[in-house]
N, C-alpha and C positions, 0 to 999 in steps of 0.2 A: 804816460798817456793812458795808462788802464784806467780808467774811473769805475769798475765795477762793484758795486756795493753787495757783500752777501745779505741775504737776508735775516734777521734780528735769530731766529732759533735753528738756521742753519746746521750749524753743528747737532745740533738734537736731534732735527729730524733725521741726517745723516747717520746717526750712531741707532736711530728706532729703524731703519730701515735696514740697516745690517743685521741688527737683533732679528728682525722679521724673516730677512732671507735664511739667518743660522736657523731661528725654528721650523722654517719650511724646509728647508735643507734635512732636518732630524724628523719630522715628520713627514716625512717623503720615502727617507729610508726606513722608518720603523715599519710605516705600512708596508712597502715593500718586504721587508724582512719579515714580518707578521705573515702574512699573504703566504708567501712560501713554504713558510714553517708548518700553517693551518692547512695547507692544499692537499687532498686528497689525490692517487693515482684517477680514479673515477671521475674526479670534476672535471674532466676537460670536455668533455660533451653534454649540456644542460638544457633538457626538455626538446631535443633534437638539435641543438645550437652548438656548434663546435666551438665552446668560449674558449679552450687553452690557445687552437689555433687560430680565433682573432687577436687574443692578446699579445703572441707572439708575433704576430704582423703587424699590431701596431707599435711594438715596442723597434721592431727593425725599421719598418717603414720609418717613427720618428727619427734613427738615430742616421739612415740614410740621409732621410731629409736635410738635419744638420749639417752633415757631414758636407753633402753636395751644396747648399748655400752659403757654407765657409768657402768653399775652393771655389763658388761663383762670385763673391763679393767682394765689392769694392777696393783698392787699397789707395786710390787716388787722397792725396791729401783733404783736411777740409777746413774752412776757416770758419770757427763760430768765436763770436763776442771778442773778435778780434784777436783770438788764438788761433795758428796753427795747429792741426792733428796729423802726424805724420807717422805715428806708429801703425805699422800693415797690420798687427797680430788683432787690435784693439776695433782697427776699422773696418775690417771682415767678421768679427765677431759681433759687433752692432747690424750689419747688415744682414749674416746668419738669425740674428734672433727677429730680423723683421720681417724678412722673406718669409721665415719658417711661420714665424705667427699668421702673417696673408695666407699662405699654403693653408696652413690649420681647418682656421677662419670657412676660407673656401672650399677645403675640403666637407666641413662640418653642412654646412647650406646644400651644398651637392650632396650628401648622403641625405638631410633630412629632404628632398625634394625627390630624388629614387627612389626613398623610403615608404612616400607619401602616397606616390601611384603607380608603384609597384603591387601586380596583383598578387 
């Protein structure tokens, strides 16, 4: 009783979007690695700005974030297109990446509107 038709390039686009994440995935870490390699003991406070130690709180703060919207989300099953989802690991990890993107999101509007009229 499944009638559902994938679509004509399916698989293509599936295997472009794997390629996408592996490059982002290599691009993510190079910068990172770069980053580190190039950083001075002296760069961490620029033009009065403590940038090592905002980076450092952002990089915790996100991985907090994560972490806490894995252990808050979902595991209740779900039924799309007439499949059950019933794996807990797969369905908190969906839920982790949308909470944390909202969190982001609304973090970013709150900072640029503190930012805005803030004397």
């Amino acid at each position: 009783m499944n009638s559902i038709v994938s679509p004509f390039f399916a698989d293509l686009m599936l295997w472009l979007m794997y390629l996408m994440i592996i490059a982002a995935i290599g691009v993510s870490g190079y910068s990172v690695w770069h980053g580190l390699r190039t950083r001075r003991k002296g760069d961490d406070i620029i033009n009065g700005v403590p940038a090592g130690r905002i980076g450092w709180c952002v990089a915790i703060g996100l991985l907090v974030c994560l972490v806490l919207t894995f252990l808050l989300g979902s595991s209740s099953p779900v039924v799309t297109n007439g499949t059950r989802f019933t794996d807990v690991f797969w369905l908190k990890a969906t839920d982790m990446f949308i909470y944390t993107s909202i969190l982001l999101v609304i973090g970013c509007f709150v900072s640029a509107i503190v930012s805005r009229f803030r004397s």
